[in-house]
NULO-238012 format. One line per 3 residues: number of its first residue (from 0); for each residue x, y, z of C-alpha. Coordinates in nm, 2 decimals. Layout:
<recs>
NUM) X,Y,Z  ...;
</recs>
This chain:
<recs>
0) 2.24,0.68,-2.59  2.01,0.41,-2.77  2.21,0.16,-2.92;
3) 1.99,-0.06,-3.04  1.76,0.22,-3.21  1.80,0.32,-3.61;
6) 1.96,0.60,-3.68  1.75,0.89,-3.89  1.91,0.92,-4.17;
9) 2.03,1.28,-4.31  2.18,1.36,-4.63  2.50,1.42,-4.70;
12) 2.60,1.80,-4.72  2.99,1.81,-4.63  3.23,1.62,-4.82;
15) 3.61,1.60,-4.73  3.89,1.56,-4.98  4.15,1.27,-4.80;
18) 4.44,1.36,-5.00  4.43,1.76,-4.89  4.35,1.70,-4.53;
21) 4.64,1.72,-4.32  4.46,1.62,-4.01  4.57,1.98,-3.81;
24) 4.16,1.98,-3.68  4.08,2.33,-3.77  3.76,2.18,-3.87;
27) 3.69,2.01,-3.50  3.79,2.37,-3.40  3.49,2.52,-3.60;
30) 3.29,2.24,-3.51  2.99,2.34,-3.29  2.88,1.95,-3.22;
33) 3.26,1.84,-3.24  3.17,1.46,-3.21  3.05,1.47,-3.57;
36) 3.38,1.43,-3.66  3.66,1.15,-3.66  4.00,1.21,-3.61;
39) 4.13,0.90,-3.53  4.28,0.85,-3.84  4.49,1.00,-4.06;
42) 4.28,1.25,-4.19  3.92,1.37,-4.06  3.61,1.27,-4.19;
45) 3.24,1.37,-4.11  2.96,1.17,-3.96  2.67,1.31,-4.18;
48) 2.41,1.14,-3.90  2.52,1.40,-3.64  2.62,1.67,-3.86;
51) 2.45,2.02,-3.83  2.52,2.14,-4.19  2.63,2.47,-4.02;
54) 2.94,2.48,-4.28  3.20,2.59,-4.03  3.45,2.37,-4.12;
57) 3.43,2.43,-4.49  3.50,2.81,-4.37  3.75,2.70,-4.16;
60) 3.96,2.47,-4.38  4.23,2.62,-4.53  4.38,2.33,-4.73;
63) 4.01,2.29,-4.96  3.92,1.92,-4.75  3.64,2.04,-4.68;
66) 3.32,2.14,-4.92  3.00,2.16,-4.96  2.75,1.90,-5.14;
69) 2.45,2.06,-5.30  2.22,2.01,-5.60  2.34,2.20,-5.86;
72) 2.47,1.93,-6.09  2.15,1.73,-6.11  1.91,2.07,-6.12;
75) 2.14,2.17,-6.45  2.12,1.83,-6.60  1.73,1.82,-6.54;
78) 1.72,2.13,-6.71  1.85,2.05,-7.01  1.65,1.71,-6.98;
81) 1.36,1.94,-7.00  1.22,1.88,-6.68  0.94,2.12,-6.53;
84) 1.13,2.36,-6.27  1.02,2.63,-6.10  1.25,2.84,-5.88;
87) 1.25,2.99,-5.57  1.56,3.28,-5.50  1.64,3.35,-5.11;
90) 1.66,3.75,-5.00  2.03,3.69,-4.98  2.05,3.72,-5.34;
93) 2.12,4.09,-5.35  2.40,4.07,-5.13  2.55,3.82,-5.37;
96) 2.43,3.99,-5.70  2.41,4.30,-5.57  2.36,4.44,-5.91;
99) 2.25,4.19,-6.08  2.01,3.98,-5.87  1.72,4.00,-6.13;
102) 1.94,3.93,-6.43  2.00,3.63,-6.23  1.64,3.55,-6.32;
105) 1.64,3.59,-6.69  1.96,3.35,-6.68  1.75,3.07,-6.46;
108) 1.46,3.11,-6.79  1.74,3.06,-7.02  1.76,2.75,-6.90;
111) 1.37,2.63,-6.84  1.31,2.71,-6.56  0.93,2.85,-6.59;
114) 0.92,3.12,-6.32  1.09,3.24,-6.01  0.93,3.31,-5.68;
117) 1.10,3.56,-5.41  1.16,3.40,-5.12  1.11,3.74,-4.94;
120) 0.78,3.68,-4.99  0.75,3.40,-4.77  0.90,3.61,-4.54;
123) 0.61,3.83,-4.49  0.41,3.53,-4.48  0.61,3.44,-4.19;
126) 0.63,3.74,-4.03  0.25,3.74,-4.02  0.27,3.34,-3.87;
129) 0.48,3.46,-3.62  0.28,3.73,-3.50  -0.04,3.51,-3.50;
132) 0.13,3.23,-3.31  0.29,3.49,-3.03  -0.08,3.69,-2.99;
135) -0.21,3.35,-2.96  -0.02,3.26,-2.70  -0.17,3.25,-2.31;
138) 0.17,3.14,-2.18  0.48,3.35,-2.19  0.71,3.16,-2.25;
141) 1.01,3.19,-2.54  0.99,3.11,-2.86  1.29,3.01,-3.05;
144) 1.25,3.13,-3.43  1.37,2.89,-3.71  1.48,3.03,-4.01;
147) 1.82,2.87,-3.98  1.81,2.45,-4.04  2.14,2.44,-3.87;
150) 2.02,2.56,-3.53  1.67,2.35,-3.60  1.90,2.06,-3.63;
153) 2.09,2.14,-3.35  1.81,2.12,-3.10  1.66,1.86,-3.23;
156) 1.96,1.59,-3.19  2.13,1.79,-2.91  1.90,1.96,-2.75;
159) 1.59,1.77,-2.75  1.41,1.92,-2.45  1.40,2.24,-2.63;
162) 1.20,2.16,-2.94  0.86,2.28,-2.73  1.01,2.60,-2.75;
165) 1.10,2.62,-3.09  0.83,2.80,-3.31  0.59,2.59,-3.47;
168) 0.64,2.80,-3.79  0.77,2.73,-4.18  1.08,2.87,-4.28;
171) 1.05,3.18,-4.52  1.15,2.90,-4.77  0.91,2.66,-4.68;
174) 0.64,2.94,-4.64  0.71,3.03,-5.04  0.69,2.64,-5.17;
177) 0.37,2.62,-4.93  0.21,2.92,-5.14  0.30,2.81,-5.51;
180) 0.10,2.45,-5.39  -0.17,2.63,-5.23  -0.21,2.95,-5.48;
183) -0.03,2.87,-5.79  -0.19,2.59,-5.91  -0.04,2.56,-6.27;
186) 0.31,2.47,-6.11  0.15,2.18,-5.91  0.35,1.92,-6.12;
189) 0.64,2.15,-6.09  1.01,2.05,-5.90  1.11,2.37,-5.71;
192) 1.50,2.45,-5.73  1.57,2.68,-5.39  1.88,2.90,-5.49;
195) 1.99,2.93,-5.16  2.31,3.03,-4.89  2.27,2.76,-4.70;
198) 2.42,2.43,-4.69  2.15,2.28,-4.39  1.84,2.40,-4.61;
201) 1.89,2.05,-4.81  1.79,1.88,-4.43  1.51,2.10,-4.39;
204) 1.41,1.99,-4.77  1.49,1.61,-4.64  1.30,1.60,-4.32;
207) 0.98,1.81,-4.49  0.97,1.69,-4.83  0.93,1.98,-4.99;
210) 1.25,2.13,-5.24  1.41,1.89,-5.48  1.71,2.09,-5.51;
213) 1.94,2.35,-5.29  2.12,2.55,-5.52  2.42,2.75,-5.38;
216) 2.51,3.08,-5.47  2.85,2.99,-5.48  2.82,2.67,-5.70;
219) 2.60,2.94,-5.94  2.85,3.16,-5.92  3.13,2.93,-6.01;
222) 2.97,2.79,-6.32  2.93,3.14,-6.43  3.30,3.23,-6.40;
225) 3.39,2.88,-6.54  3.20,2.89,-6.84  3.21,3.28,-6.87;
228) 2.87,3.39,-6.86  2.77,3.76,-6.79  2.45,3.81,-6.60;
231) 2.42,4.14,-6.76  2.36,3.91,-7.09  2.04,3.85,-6.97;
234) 1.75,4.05,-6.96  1.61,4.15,-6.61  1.30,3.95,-6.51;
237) 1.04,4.03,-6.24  0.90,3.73,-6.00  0.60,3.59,-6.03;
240) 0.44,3.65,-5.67  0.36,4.05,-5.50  0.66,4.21,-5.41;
243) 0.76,4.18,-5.07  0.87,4.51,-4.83  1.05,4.51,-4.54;
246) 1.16,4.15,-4.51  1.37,4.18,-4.86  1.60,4.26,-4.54;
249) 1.53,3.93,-4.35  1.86,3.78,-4.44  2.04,4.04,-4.24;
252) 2.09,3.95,-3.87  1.79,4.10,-3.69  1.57,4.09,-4.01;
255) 1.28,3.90,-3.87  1.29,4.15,-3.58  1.30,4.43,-3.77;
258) 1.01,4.35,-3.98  0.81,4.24,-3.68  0.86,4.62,-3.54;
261) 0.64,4.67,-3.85  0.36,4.48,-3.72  0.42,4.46,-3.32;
264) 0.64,4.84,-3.23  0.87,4.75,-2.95  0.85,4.37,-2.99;
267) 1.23,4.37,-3.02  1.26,4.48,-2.66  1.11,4.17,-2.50;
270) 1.30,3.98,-2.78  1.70,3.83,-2.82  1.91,3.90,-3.09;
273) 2.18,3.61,-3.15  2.38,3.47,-3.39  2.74,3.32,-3.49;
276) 2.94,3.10,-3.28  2.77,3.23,-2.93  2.40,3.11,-3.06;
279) 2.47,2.72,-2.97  2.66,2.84,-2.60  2.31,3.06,-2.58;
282) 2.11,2.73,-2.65  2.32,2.54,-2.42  2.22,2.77,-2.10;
285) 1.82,2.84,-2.21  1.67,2.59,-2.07  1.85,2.75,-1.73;
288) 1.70,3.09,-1.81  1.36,2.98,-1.90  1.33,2.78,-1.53;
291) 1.49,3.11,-1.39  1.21,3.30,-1.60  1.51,3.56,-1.76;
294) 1.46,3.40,-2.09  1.30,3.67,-2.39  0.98,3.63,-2.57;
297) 1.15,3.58,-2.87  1.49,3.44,-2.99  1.57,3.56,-3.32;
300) 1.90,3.34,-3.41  2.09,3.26,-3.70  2.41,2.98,-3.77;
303) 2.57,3.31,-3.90  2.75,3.59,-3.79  2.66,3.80,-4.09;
306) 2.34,3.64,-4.10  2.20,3.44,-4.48  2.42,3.70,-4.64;
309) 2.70,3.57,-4.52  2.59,3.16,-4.54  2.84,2.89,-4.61;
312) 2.69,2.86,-4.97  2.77,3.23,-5.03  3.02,3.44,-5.23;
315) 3.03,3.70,-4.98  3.33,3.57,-4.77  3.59,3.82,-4.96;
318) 3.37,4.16,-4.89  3.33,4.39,-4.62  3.01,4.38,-4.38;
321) 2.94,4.71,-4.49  2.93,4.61,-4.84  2.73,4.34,-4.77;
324) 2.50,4.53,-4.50  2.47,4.81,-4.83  2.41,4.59,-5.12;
327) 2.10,4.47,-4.87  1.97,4.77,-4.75  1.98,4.96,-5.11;
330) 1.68,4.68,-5.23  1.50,4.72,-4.90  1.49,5.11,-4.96;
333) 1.37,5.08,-5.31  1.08,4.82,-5.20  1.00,5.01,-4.93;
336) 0.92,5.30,-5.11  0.71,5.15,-5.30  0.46,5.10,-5.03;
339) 0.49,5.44,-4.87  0.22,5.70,-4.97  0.42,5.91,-5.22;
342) 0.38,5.95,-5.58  0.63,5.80,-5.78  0.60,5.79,-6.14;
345) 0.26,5.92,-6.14  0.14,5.60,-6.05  0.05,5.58,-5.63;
348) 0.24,5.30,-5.51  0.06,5.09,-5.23  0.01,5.13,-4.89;
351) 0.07,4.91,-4.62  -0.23,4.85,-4.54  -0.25,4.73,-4.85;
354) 0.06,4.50,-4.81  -0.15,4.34,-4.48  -0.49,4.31,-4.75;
357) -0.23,4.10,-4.98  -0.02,3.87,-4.74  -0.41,3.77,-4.61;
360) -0.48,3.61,-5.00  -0.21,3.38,-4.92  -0.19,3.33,-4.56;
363) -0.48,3.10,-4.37  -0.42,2.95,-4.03  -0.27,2.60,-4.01;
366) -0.07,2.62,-4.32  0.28,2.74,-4.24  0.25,2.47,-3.93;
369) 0.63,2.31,-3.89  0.63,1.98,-3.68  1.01,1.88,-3.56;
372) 1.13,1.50,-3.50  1.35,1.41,-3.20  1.63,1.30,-3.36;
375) 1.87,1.28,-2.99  1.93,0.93,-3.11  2.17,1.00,-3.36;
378) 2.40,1.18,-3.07  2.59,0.83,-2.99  2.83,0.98,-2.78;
381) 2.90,0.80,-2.40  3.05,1.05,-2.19  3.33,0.85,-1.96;
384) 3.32,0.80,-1.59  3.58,0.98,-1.37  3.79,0.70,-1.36;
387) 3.77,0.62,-1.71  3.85,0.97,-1.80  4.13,0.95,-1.56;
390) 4.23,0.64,-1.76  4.21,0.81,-2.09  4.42,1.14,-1.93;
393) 4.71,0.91,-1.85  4.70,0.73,-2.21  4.73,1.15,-2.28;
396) 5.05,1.15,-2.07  4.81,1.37,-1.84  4.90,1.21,-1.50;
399) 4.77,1.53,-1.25  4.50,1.86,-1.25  4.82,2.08,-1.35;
402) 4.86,1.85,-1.64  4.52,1.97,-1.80  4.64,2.23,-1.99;
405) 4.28,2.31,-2.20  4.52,2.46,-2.46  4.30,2.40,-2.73;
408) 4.54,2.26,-2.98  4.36,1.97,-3.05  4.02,2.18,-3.17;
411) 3.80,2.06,-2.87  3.87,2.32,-2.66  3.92,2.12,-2.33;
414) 4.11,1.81,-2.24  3.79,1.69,-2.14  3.66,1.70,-2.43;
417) 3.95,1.56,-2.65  3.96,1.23,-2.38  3.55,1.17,-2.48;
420) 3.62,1.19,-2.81  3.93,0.93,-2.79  3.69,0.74,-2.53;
423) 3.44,0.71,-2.82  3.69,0.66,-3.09  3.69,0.98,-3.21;
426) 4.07,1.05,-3.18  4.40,0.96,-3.05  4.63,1.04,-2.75;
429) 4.89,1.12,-3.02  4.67,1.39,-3.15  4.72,1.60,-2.80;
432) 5.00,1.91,-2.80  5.07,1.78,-2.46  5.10,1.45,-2.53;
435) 5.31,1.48,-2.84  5.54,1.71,-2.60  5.59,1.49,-2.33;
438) 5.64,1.22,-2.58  5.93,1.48,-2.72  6.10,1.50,-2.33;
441) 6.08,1.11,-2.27  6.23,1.07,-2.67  6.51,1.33,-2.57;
444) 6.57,1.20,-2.26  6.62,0.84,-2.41  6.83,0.98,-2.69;
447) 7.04,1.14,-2.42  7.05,0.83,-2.21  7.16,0.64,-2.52;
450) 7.43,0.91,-2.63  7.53,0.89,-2.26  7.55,0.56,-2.29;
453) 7.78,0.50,-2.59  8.04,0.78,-2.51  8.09,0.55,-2.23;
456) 8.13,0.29,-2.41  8.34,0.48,-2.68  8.57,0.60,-2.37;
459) 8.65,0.33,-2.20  8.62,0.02,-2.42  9.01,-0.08,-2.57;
462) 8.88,-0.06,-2.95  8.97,0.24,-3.14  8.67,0.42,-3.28;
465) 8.70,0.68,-3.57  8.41,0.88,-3.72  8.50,1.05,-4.06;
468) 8.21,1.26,-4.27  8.18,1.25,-4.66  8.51,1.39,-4.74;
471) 8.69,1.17,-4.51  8.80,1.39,-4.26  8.81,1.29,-3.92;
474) 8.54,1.42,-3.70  8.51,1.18,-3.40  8.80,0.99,-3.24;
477) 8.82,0.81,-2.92  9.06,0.79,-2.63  9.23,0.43,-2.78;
480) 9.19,0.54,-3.09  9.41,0.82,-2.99  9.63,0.58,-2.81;
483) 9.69,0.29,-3.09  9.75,0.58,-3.34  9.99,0.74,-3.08;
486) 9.87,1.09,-3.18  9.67,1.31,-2.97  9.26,1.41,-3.07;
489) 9.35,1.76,-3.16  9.62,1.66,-3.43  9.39,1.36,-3.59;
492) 9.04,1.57,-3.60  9.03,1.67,-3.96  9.31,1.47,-4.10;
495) 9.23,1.24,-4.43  9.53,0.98,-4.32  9.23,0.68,-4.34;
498) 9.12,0.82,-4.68  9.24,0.52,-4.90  9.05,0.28,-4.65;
501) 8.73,0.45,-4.63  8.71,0.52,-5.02  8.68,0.12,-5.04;
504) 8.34,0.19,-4.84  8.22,0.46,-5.09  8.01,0.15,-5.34;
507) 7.87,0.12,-5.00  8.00,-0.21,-4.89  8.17,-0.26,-4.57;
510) 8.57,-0.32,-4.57  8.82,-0.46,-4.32  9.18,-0.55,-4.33;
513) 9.50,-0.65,-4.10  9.74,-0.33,-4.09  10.03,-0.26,-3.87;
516) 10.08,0.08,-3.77  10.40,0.24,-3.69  10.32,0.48,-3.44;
519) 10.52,0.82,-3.51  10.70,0.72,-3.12  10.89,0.41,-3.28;
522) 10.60,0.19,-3.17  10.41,-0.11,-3.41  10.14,-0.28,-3.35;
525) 9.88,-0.54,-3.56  9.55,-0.42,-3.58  9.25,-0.53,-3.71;
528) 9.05,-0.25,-3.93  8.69,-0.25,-4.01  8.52,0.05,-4.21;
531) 8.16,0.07,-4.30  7.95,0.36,-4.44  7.74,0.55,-4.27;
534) 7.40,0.66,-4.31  7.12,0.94,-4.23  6.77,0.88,-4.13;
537) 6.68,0.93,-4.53  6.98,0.66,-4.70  7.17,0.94,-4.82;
540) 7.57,0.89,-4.77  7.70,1.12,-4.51  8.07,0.96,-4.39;
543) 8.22,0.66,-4.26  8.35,0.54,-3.95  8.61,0.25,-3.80;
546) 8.69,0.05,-3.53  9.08,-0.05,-3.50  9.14,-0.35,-3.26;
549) 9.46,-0.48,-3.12  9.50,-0.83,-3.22  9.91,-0.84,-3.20;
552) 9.88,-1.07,-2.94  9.68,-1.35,-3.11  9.87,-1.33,-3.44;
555) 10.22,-1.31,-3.56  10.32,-1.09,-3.85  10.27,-1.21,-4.18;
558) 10.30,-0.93,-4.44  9.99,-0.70,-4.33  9.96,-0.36,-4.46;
561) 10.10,-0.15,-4.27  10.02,0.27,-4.20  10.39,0.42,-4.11;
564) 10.29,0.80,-3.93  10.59,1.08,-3.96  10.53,1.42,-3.83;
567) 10.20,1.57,-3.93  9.90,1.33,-3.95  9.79,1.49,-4.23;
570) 10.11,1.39,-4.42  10.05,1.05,-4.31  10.11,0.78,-4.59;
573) 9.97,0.44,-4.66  10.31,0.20,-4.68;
</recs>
């Protein structure tokens, strides 16, 4: 860790909601990178410099504290300020329209935007990079593909060493904006609005400067329920660039290797297929493999375990893979047979060699270059010394080995873990399940020491103590008590004989008073009576108690009140 180095600063993508979070750290759970979050309050917030954009929080959140920040706001109120737009619509689309992905473009005209550009597109182009770069290679060694900005990020703050590996390519995404200012010059003035699944494409926008705004599909979506708009209103429109063929299937998991196959047959044997939660353990271990020389060619890995389809800016979250998987595969059939050699509509659709004649017009070497920035100085975490972890383990209550449960609770998965983030002021001791238990045992145990404690005192002290509950029956009586009343426990538990006093206590004041008691044996005595209320741990009214003390010896009778007892207790009358 650098201290005294700047940060580099990333836009914010995650926002939490204070008021709904209820601190239970399903987010840290989620969390790949953990540390980008702090739970040392009382709710968790989000450090936006060491945040991967990966969205797995947002998923994970089940209160709504967490969600996503993208540009849909400001692209709808440039629209209607008139401002030139172009847009560009990620493969993804037909799992999220899956009827209606090209109505989706006559809604975008409807509100200026000039034309729209398939993003699948670009992901021929960068097919074709990809294969350039590979048979360019003279060293086998791996290359990690990039499509996905949260895994870019990832390696470049966490896992710096790796960024040799990782391709030197453009994103599909960045490949299309690349095009339109290369080819299409009439949009060269032109912002480009990405509709997009993916929350981390706004840092790839950031770091590159290309894309003014990342549009979800879900933020599109939601205006369209809110404000009741039917695609279907709107009349189908084509995009502006060639259609694309078999990577309309590249936001699937496996789609860059599946349209490779096109180009290189068998490349997906010397390749890895990867993605979800495992990809950043993978990551973790590569640099292992690769000195070990077990790593693949290629790594084709994505944030997501149902690939773009399934992104954190997606409305696919409520439907089945298959349906997801189908929607996908339906457009990929119908493009696809547009570039096989059949006659459809007595018009000969194109080959693919003609598809490899087309991708050339827009491809040239040196174009779809990506350069990555080391960015390890943002990960400000200082990992604690075996002694100071030690330290922190006791603050945990944790005082041996057997003591490190790893149960998870806490969302860091290892005690470990949870004491560097509390080391680094991420957390709390009081956040740990153990913790808070032994906590529980030393609280019981004091309570029971205490309890212990006053039915001691209660038993053996020569004041009578009397413990009635709201309706002013007796429900605790001590051994004095017993004796100055001259009745025994059994006969005075539930009795109402000290109802008269204790009602003076009900406006909540305390009351006392001399009394002499006339024991039902013959016996008197002068006592000295004290009542007071008694409360619960809310202020609500649940009884009254007494104490009754012998003061017959220190004062001579005067005219007190005095409590005559005949027969039953219960029958007991105030004199």
């Amino acid at each position: 860790m650098m201290i005294g180095k700047k940060l580099k600063e990333l836009p914010d993508i995650v926002g939490v909601d204070n008021d709904k979070c209820v601190n239970c750290h399903n987010c840290i759970s989620a969390c790949p990178v953990k540390y980008c979050n702090d739970g040392s309050g009382d709710y968790v917030t989000v450090n936006p410099f060491m945040c991967i954009g990966c969205g797995s929080c947002i998923n994970k959140c089940s209160h709504g504290a967490r969600f996503w920040v993208d540009d849909f706001e400001r692209f709808i109120e440039d629209c209607q300020g008139r401002q030139k737009i172009i847009a560009i619509v990620a493969p993804s689309v037909a799992a999220n329209f899956p009827n209606t992905y090209m109505h989706l473009n006559g809604w975008l005209k409807s509100l200026g935007v000039t034309a729209v550009f398939d993003v699948s597109f670009g992901a021929e182009l960068t097919v074709k990079s990809y294969m350039e770069y590979l048979n360019s290679k003279n060293k086998k060694t791996p290359v990690i593909s990039q499509p996905c900005p949260a895994i870019v990020t990832y390696i470049e703050m966490y896992l710096p060493d790796l960024l040799p590996y990782l391709a030197p390519i453009d994103s599909p995404m960045l490949h299309t904006m690349k095009m339109i200012r290369k080819y299409f010059n009439e949009y060269d003035d032109f912002k480009i609005a990405v509709i997009s699944p993916c929350l981390a494409k706004k840092r790839e926008f950031y770091e590159t400067k290309l894309g003014e705004y990342n549009i979800g599909f879900k933020s599109i979506s939601n205006f369209l329920e809110k404000n009741k708009i039917d695609l279907k209103r709107y009349s189908p429109d084509q995009y502006i660039n060639p259609p694309a063929e078999r990577a309309v299937g590249f936001s699937s998991p496996g789609g860059l290797l599946r349209t490779a196959e096109r180009w290189s047959p068998g490349i997906s044997e010397v390749s890895r297929k990867i993605e979800g939660e495992e990809v950043y353990q993978y990551l973790d271990n590569l640099e292992e493999s690769i000195k070990n020389q077990t790593a693949p060619i290629l790594i084709d890995c994505l944030n997501c375990g149902h690939g773009c389809n399934g992104g954190p800016l997606t409305i696919t979250d409520k439907k089945s893979l298959d349906d997801i998987e189908n929607s996908v595969m339906k457009r990929s059939h119908q493009v696809e047979a547009l570039y096989n050699s059949s006659i459809q509509n007595s018009q000969k659709s194109i080959s693919l060699h003609d598809l490899n004649e087309i991708l050339s017009k827009f491809w040239e070497p040196g174009l779809y270059e990506r350069h990555y920035s080391d960015m390890s100085i943002n990960n400000r975490i200082v990992i604690p010394s075996e002694d100071e972890l030690w330290k922190i383990f006791k603050s945990m209550r944790k005082n041996c080995v057997s003591d490190l449960y790893n149960c998870s609770s806490c969302g860091y998965g290892s005690c470990e873990n949870m004491a560097i983030a509390i080391y680094n002021g991420l957390n709390r001791p009081d956040n740990c399940h153990f913790y808070l238990a032994e906590e529980s045992k030393l609280k019981h145990a004091q309570i029971s020491e205490n309890e212990k404690r006053l039915r001691t005192i209660l038993s053996t002290t020569s004041a009578g103590f009397c413990l009635a509950d709201e309706e002013f029956k007796m429900i605790v009586v001590n051994p004095s008590f017993c004796k100055i009343i001259g009745m025994d426990k059994d006969k005075l538990i539930g009795s109402t004989f000290l109802k008269k006093q204790f009602e003076r206590c009900s406006n909540g004041n305390s009351y006392s008073s001399e009394i002499r008691i006339n024991r039902p044996d013959g016996g008197t005595g002068m006592f000295l009576f004290i009542a007071n209320p008694y409360y619960d741990e809310h202020k609500a009214l649940v009884g009254y108690f007494a104490m009754v003390i012998d003061i017959g010896k220190y004062k001579k009778d005067t005219g007190s009140t005095n409590v005559q007892f005949t027969g039953d207790i219960s029958a007991a009358k105030n004199a």
